[in-house]
N, C-alpha and C positions, 0 to 999 in steps of 0.2 A: 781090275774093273772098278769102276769108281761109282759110288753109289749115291750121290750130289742131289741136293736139290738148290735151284734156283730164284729166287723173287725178286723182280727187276719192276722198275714203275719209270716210265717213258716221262723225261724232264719236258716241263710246262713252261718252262720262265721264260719261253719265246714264242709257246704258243702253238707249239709243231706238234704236241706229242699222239696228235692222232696221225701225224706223216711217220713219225716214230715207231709207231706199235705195227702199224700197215711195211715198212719195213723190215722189221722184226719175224711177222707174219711170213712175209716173202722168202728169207733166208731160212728161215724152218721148214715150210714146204719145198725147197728144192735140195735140202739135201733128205735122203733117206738116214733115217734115226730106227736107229732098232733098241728097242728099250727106254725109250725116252718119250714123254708124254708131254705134250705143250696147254696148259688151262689158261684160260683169259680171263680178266674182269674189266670193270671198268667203275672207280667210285665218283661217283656224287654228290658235291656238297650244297648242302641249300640256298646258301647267299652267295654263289659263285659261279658264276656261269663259264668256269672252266672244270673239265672232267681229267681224272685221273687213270690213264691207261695203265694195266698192271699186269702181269702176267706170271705163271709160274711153270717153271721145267724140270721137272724129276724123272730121276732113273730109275724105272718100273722095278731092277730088281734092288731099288733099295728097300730094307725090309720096313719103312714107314710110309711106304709111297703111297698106300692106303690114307694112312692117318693125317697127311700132308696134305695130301688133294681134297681129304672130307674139310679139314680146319679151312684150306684155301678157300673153297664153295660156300662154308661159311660165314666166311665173312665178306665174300661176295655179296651174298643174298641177305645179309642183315646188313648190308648197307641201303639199301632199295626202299 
């Protein structure tokens, strides 16, 4: 069983990456994941009026999934 975490950031260089992340979205909700947990963010940069979709996927019984998802939400929210 593999114990992975994932951070993925949806490529902007065309401008898609909220069609991106909203895909992303879709492919996760239809399959059933047992053990696997999906966080989202989204950063914000102040002279840029394009946003960065980002997202993180771990394996609940990896044993830092805890520690992975508090740092991820972290730095979610200190971008704001």
């Amino acid at each position: 069983m593999r114990k992975n975490a994932i951070l993925y950031i949806c490529d902007k260089s065309d401008g898609k990456q909220a069609a991106r992340s909203k895909l992303f979205d879709k492919w996760y909700k239809n399959y059933s994941w047992e053990m696997v947990e999906k966080h989202d963010g989204k950063l914000v940069y102040p002279n840029s009026p394009e946003s960065e979709y980002v997202s993180l996927i771990v394996n609940t019984v990896n044993p830092y999934a805890n520690n992975v998802i508090e740092a991820f939400s972290f730095i979610m929210e200190s971008d704001k």
